[in-house]
N, CA, C and O of each residue as an XYZ file, in Angstrom:
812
protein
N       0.848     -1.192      0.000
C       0.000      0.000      0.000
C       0.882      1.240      0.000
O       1.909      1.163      0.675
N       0.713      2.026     -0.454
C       1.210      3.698     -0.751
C       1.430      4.110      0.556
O       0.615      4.110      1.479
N       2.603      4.465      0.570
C       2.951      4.963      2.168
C       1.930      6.080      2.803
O       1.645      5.890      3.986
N       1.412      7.093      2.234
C       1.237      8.629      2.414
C       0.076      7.706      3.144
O      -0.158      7.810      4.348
N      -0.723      6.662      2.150
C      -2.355      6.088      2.860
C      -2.066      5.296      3.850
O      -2.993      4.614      4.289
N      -1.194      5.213      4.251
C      -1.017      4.093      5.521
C      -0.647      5.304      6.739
O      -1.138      5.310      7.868
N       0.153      6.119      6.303
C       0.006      7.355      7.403
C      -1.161      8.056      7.854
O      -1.495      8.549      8.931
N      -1.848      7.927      6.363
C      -3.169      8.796      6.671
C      -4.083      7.964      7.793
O      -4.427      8.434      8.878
N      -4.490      6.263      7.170
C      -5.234      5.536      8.346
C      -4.694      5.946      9.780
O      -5.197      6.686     10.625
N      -3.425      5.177      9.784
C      -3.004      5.182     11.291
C      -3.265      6.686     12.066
O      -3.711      6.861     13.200
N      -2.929      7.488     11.284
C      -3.627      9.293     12.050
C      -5.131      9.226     12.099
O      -5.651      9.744     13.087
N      -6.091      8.555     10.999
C      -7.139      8.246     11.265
C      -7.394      7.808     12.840
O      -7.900      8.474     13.744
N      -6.835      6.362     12.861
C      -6.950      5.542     14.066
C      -7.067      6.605     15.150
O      -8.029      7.024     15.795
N      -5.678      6.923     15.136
C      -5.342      7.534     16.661
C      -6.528      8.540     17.138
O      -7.109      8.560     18.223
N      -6.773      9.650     15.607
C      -8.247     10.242     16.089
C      -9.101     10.172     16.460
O      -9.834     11.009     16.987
N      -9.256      8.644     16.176
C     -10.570      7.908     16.588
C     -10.407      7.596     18.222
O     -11.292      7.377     19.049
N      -8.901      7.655     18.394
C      -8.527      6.745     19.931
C      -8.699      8.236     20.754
O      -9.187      8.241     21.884
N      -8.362      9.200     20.247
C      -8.549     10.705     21.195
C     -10.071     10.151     21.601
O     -10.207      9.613     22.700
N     -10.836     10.242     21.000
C     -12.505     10.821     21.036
C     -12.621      9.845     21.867
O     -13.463     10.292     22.646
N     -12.204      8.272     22.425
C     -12.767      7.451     22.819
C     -12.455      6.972     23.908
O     -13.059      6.133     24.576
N     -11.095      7.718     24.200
C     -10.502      7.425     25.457
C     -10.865      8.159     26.626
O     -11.818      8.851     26.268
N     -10.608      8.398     27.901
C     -11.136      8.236     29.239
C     -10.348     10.003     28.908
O      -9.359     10.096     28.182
N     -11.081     11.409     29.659
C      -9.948     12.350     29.746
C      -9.700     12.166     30.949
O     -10.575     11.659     31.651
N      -8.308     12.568     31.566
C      -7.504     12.672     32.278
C      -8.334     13.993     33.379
O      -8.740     15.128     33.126
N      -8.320     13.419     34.251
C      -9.246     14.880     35.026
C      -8.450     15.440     36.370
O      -8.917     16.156     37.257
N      -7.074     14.889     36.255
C      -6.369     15.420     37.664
C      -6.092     17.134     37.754
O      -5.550     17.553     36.732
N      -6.288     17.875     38.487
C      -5.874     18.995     38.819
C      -4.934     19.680     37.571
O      -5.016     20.524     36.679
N      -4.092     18.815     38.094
C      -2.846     19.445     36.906
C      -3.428     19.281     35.466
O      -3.202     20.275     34.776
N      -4.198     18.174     34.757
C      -4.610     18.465     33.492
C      -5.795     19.322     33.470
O      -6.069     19.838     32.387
N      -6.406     19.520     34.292
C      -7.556     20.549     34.093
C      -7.146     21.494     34.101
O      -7.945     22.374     33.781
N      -5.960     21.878     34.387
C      -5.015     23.528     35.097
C      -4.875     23.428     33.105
O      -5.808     23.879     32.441
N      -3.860     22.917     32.526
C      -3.067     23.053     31.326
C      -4.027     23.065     30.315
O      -3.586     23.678     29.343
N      -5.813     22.399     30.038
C      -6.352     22.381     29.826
C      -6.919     24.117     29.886
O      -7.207     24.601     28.792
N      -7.028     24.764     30.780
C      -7.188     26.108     30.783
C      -6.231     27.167     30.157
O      -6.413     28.041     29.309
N      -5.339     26.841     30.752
C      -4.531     27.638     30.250
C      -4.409     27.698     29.069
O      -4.631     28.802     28.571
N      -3.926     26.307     27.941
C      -3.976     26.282     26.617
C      -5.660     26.888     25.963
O      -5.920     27.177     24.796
N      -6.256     26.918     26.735
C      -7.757     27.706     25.884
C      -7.575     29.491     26.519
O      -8.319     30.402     26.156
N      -6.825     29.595     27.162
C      -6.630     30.896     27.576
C      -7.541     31.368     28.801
O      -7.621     32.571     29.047
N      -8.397     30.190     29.761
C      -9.016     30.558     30.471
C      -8.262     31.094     31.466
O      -8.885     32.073     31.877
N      -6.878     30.918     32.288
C      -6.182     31.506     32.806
C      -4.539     31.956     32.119
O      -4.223     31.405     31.065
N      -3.695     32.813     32.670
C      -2.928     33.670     32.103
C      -1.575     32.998     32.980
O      -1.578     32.526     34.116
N      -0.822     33.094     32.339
C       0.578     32.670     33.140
C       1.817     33.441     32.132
O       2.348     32.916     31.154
N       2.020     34.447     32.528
C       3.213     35.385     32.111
C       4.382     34.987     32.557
O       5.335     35.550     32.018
N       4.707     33.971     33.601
C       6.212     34.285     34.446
C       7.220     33.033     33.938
O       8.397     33.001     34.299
N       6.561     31.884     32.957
C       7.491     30.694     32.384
C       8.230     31.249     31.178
O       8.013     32.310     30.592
N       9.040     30.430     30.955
C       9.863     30.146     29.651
C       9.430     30.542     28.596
O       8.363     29.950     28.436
N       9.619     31.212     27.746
C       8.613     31.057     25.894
C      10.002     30.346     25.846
O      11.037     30.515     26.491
N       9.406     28.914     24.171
C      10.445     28.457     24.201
C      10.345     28.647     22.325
O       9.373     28.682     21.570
N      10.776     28.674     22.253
C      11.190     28.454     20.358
C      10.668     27.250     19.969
O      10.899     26.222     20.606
N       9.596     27.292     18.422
C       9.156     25.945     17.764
C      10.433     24.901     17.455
O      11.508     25.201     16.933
N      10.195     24.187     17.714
C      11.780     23.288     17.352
C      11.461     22.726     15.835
O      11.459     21.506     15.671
N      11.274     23.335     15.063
C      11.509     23.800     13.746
C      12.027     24.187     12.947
O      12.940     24.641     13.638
N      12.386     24.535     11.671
C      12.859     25.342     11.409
C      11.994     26.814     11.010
O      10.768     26.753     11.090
N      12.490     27.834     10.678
C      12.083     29.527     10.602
C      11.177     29.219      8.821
O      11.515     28.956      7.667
N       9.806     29.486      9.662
C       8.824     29.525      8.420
C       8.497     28.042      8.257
O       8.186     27.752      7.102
N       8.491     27.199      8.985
C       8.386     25.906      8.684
C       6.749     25.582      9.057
O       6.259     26.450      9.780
N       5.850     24.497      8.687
C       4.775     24.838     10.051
C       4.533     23.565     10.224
O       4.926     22.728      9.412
N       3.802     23.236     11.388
C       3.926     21.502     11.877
C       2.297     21.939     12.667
O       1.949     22.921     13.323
N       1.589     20.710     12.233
C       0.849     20.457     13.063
C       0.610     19.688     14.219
O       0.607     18.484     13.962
N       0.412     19.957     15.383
C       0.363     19.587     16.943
C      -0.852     18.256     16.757
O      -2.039     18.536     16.593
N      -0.527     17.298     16.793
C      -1.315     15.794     16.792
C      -1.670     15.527     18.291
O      -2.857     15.247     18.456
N      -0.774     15.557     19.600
C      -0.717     15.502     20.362
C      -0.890     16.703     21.324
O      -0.341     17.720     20.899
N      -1.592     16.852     22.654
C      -1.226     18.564     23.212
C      -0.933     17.575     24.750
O      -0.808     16.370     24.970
N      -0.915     18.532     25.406
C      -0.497     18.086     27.121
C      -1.876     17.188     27.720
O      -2.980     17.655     28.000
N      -1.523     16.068     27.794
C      -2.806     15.071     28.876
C      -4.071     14.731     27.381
O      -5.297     14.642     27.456
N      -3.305     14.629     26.327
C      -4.577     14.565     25.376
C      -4.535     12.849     25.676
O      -3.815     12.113     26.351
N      -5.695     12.663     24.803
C      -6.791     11.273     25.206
C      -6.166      9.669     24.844
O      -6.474      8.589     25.349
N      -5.160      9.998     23.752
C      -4.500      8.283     23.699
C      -3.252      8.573     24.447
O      -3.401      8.981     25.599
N      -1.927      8.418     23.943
C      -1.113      7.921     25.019
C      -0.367      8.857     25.580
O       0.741      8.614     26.058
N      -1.139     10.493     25.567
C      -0.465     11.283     26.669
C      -1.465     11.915     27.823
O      -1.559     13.019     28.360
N      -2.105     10.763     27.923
C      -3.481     10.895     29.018
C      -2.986     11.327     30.147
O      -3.640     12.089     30.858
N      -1.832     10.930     30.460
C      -0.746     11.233     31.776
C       0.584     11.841     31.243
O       1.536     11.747     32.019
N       0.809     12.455     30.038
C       1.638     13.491     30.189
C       1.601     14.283     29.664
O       0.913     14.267     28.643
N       2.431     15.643     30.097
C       2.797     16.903     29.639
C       3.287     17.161     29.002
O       4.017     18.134     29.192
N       3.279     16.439     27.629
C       3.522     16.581     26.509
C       3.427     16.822     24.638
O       2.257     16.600     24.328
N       4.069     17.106     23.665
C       3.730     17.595     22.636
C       4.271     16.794     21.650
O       5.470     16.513     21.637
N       3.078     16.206     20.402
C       3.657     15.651     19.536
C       3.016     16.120     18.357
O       1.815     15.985     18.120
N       4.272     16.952     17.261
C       4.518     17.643     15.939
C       4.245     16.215     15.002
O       4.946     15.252     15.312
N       3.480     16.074     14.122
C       3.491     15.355     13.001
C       4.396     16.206     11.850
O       4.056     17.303     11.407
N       5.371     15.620     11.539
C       6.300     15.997     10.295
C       6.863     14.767      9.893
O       6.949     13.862     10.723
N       7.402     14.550      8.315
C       8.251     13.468      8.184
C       9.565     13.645      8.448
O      10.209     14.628      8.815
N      10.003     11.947      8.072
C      11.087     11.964      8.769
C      12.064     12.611      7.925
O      11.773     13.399      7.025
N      13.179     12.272      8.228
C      14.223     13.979      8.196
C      14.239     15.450      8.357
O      15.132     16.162      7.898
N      13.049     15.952      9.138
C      12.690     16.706      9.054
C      13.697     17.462     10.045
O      13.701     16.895     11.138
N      14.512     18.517      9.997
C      15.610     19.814     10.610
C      14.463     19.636     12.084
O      13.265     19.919     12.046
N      15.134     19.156     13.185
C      14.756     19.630     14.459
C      15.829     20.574     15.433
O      16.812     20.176     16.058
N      15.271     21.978     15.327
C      15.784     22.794     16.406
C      15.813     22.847     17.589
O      14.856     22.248     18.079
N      16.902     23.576     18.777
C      16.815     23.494     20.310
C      15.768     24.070     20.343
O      15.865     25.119     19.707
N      14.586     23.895     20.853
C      13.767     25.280     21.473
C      13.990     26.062     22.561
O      13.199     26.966     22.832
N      15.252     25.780     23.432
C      15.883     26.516     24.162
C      17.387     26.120     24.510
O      17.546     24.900     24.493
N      18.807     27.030     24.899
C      19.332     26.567     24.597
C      19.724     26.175     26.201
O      19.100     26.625     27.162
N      21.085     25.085     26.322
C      21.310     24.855     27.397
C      22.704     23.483     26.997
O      23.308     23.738     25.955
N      22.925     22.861     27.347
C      23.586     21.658     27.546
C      23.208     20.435     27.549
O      22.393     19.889     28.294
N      24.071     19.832     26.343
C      23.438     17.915     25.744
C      23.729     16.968     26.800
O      24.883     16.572     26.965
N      22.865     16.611     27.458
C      23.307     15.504     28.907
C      22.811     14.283     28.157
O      22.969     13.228     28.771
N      22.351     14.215     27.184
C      21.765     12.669     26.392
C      21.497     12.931     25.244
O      20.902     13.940     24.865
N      22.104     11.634     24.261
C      22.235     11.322     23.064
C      21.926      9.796     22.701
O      22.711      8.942     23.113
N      20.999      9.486     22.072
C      20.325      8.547     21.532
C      20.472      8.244     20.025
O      19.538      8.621     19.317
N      21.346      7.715     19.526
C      20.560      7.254     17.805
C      20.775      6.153     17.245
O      20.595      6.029     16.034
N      21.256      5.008     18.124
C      21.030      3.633     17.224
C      20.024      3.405     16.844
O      19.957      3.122     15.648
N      18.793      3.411     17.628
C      17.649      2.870     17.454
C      17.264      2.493     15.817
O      16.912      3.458     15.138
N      17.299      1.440     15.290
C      16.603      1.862     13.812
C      15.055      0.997     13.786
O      14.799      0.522     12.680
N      14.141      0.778     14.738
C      12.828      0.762     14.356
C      11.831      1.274     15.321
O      12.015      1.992     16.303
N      10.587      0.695     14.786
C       9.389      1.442     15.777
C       8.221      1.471     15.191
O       8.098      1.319     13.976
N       7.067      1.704     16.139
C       5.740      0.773     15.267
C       5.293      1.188     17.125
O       5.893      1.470     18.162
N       3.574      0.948     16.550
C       3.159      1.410     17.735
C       2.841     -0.179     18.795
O       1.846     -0.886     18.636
N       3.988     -0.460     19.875
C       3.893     -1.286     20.317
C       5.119     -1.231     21.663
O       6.281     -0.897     21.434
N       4.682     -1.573     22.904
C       5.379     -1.050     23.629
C       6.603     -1.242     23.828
O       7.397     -0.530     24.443
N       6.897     -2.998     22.882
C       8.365     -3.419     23.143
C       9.152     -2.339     21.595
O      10.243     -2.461     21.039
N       8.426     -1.718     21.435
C       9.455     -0.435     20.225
C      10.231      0.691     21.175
O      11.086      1.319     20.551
N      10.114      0.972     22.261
C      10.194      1.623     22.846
C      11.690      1.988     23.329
O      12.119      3.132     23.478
N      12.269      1.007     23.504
C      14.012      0.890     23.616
C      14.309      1.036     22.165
O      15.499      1.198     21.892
N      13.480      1.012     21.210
C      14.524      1.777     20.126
C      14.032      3.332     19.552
O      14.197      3.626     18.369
N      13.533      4.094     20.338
C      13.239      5.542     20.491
C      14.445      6.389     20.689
O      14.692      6.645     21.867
N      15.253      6.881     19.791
C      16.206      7.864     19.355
C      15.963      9.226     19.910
O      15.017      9.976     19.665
N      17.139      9.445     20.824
C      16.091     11.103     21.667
C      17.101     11.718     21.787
O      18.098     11.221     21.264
N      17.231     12.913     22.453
C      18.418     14.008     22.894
C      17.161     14.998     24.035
O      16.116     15.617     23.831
N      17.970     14.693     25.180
C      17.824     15.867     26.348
C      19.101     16.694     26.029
O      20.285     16.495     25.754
N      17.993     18.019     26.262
C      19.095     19.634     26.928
C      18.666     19.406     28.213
O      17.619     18.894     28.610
N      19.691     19.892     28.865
C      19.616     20.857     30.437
C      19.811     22.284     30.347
O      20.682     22.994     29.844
N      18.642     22.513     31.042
C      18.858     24.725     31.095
C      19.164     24.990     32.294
O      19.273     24.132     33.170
N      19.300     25.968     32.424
C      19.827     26.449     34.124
C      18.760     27.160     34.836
O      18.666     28.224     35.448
N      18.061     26.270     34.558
C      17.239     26.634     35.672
C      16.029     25.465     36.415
O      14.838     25.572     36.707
N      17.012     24.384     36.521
C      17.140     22.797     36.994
C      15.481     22.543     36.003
O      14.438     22.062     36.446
N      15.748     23.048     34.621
C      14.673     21.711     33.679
C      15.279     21.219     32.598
O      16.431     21.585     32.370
N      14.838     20.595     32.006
C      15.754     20.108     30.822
C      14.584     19.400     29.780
O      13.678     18.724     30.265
N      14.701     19.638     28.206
C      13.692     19.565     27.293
C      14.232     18.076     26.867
O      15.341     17.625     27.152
N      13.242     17.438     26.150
C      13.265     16.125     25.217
C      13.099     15.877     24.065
O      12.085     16.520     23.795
N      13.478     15.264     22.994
C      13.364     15.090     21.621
C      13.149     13.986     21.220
O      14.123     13.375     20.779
N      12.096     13.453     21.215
C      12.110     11.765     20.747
C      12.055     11.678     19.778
O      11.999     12.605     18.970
N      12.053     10.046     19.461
C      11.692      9.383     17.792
C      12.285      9.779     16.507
O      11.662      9.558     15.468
N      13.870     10.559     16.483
C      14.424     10.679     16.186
C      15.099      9.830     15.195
O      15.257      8.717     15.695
N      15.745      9.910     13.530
C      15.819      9.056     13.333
C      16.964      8.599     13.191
O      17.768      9.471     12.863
N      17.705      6.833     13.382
C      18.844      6.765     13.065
C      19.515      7.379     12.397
O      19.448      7.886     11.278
N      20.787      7.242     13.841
C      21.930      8.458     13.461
C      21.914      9.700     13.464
O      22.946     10.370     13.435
N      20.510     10.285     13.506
C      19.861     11.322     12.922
C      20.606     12.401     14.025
O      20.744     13.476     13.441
N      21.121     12.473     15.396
C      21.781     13.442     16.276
C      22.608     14.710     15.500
O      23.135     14.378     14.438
N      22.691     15.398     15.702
C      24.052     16.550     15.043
C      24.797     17.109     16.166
O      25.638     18.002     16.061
N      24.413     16.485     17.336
C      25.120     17.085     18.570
C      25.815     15.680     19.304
O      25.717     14.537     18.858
N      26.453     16.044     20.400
C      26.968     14.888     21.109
C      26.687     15.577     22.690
O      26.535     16.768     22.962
N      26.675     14.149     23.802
C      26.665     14.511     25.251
C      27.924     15.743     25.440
O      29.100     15.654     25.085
N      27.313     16.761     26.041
C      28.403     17.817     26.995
C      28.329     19.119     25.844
O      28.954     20.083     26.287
N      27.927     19.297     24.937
C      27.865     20.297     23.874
C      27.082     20.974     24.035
O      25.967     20.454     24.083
N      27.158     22.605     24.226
C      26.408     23.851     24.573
C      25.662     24.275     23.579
O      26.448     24.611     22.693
N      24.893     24.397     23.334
C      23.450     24.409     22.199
C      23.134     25.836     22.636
O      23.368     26.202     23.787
N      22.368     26.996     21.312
C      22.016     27.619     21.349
C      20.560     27.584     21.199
O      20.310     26.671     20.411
N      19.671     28.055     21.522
C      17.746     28.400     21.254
C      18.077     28.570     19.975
O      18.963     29.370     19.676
N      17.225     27.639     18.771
C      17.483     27.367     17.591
C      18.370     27.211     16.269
O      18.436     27.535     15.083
N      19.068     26.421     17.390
C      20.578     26.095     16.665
C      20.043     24.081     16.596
O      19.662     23.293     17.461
N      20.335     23.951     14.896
C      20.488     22.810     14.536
C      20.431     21.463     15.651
O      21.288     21.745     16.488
N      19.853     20.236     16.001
C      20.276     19.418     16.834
C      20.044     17.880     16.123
O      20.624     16.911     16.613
N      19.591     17.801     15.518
C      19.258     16.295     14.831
C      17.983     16.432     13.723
O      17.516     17.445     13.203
N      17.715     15.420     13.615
C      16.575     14.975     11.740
C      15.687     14.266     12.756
O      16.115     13.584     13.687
N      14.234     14.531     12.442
C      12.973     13.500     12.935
C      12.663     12.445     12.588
O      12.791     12.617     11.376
N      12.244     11.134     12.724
C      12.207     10.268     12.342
C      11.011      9.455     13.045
O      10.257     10.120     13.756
N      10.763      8.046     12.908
C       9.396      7.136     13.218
C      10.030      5.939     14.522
O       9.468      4.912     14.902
N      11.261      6.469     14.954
C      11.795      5.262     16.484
C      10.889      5.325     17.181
O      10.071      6.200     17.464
N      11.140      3.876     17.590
C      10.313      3.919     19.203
C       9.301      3.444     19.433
O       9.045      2.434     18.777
N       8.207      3.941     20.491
C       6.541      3.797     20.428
C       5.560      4.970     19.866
O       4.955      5.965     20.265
N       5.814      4.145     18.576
C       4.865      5.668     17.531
C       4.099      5.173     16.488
O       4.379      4.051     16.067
N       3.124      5.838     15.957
C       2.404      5.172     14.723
C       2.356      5.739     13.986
O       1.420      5.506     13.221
N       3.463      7.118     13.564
C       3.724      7.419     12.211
C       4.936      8.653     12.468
O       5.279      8.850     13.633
N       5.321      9.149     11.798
C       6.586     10.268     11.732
C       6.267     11.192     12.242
O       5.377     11.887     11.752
N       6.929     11.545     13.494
C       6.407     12.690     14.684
C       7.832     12.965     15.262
O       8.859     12.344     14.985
N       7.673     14.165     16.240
C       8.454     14.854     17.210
C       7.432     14.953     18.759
O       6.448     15.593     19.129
N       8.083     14.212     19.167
C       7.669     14.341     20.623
C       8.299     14.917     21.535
O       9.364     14.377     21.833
N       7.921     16.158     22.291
C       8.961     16.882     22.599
C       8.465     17.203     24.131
O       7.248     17.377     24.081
N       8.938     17.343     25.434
C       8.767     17.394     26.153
C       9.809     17.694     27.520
O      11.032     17.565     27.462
N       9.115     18.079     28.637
C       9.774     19.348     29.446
C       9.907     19.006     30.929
O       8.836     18.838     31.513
N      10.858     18.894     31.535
C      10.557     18.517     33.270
C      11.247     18.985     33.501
O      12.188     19.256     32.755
N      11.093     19.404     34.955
C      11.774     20.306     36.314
C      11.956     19.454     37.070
O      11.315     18.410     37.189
N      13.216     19.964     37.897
C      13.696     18.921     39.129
C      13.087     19.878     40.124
O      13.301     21.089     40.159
N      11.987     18.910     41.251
C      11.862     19.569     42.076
C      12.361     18.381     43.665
O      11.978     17.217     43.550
N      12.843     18.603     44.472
C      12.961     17.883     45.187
C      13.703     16.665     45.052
O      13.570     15.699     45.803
N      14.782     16.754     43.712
C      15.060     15.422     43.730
C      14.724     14.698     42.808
O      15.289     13.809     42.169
N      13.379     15.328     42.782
C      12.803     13.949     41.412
C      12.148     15.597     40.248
O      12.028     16.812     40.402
N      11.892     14.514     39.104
C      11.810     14.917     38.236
C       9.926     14.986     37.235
O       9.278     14.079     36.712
N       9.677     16.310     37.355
C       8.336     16.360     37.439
C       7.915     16.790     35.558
O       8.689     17.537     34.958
N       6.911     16.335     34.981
C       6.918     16.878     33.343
C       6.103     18.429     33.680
O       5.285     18.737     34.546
N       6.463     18.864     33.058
C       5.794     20.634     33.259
C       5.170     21.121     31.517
O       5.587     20.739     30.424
N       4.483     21.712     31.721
C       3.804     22.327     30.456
C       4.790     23.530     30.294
O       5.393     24.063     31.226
N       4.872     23.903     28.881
C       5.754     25.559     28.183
C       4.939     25.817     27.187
O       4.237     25.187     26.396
N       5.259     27.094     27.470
C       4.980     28.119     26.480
C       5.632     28.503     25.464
O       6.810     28.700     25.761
N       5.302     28.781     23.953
C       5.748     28.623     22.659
C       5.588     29.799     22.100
O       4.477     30.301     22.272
N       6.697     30.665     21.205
C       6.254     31.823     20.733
C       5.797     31.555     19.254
O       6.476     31.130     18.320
N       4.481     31.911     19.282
C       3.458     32.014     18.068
C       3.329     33.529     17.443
O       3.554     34.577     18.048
N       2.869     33.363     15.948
C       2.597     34.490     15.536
C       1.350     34.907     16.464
O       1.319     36.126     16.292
N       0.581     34.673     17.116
C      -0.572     35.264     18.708
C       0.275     35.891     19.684
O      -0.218     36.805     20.346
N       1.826     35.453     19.944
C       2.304     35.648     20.636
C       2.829     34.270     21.781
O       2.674     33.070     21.551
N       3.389     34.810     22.867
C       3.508     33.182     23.664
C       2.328     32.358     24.113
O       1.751     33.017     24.979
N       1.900     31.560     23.971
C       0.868     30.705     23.842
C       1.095     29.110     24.610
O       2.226     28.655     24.778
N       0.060     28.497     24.958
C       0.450     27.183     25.429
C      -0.196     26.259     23.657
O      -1.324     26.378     23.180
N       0.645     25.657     23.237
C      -0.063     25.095     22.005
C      -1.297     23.931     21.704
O      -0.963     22.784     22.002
N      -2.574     24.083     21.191
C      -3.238     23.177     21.691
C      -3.508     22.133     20.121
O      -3.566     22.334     18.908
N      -3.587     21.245     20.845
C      -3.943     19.919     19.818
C      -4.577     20.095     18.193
O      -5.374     21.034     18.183
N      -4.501     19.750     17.469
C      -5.110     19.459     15.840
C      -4.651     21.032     14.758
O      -4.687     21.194     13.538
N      -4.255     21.944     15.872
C      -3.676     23.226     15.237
C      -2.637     22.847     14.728
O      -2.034     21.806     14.989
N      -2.184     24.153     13.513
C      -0.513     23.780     13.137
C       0.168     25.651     13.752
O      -0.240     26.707     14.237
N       1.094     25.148     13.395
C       1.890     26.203     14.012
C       3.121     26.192     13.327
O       3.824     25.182     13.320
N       3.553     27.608     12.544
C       4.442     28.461     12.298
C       5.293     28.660     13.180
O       4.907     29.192     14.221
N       6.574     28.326     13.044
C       7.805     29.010     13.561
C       8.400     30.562     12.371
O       8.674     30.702     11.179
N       8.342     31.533     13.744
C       8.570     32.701     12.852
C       9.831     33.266     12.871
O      10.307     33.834     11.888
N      10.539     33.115     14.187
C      12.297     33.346     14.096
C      12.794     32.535     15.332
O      13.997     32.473     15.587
């Protein structure tokens, strides 16, 4: 079968799996849930840069606590194909580098071959890049990265059901390590990004 229609079903599927799954109703997703509709205001976080490239636009498949498999996290997944230029969205320091992995399919034992790169910022959080594709890194562990400076190619590793960027954000609080929602600068301005939209990176 024609690749493009086998991407298209499986994005079918998953749409079908949003609408049908249980929502997530803890505090914290009802909080991010607001905020991304703009019912409350939060000026004092991070804006972070589309990890894109400038003029590029990606649509958001995934938003924070959505209904299939980020029911429990704070996280964002860009549908683009693979090779697609992934930027720092903020800059900081490479503490992890991932890219043997060469497969993936939506199934949980794919999961050890999910190709990723963490930054650390200084200000004890550090961002994520999954599903990355073999080899696909342009950085190595200990290398100082700038906010939209080059870092690796996107790809289909891991636990996924079609060519995405999964990108995601935690703070150390206490020791342990908590996922946190960010804010993204949009042509609206900084924004929390919400699900089935696409989004422009503008510089």
């Amino acid at each position: 079968m024609y690749k493009p229609t086998l991407y298209l079903i499986a994005t079918c599927c998953i749409l079908f799996l949003f609408s049908s799954c249980a929502v997530n109703k803890s505090a914290e997703a009802v909080r991010f849930r607001a905020l991304q509709k703009g019912k409350i205001k939060d000026d004092s976080s991070y804006v972070y840069s589309l990890p894109f490239a400038v003029a590029d636009k990606h649509r958001l498949v995934q938003g924070y606590f959505s209904r299939f498999t980020h029911r429990n996290r704070a996280a964002l997944d860009f549908k683009m194909k693979k090779g697609t230029a992934i930027y720092a969205a903020r800059g900081g320091v490479v503490m992890r580098v991932k890219e043997d992995g060469d497969k993936g399919g939506l199934d949980g034992h794919y999961r050890q071959y999910g190709n990723n790169i963490i930054i650390n910022h200084n200000d004890s959080t550090r961002s994520g890049y999954w599903h990355l594709q073999y080899n696909g890194a342009v950085v190595n562990v200990g290398d100082t990265v700038q906010q939209g400076q080059l870092i690796g190619y996107s790809g289909n590793t891991g636990y996924t059901a079609f060519p995405h960027l999964h990108f995601i954000v935690w703070r150390s609080e206490r020791g342990n390590w908590r996922q946190i929602g960010t804010r993204f600068q949009t042509r609206k301005g900084a924004k929390y990004l919400r699900p089935f939209k696409k989004y422009k990176r503008l510089k």
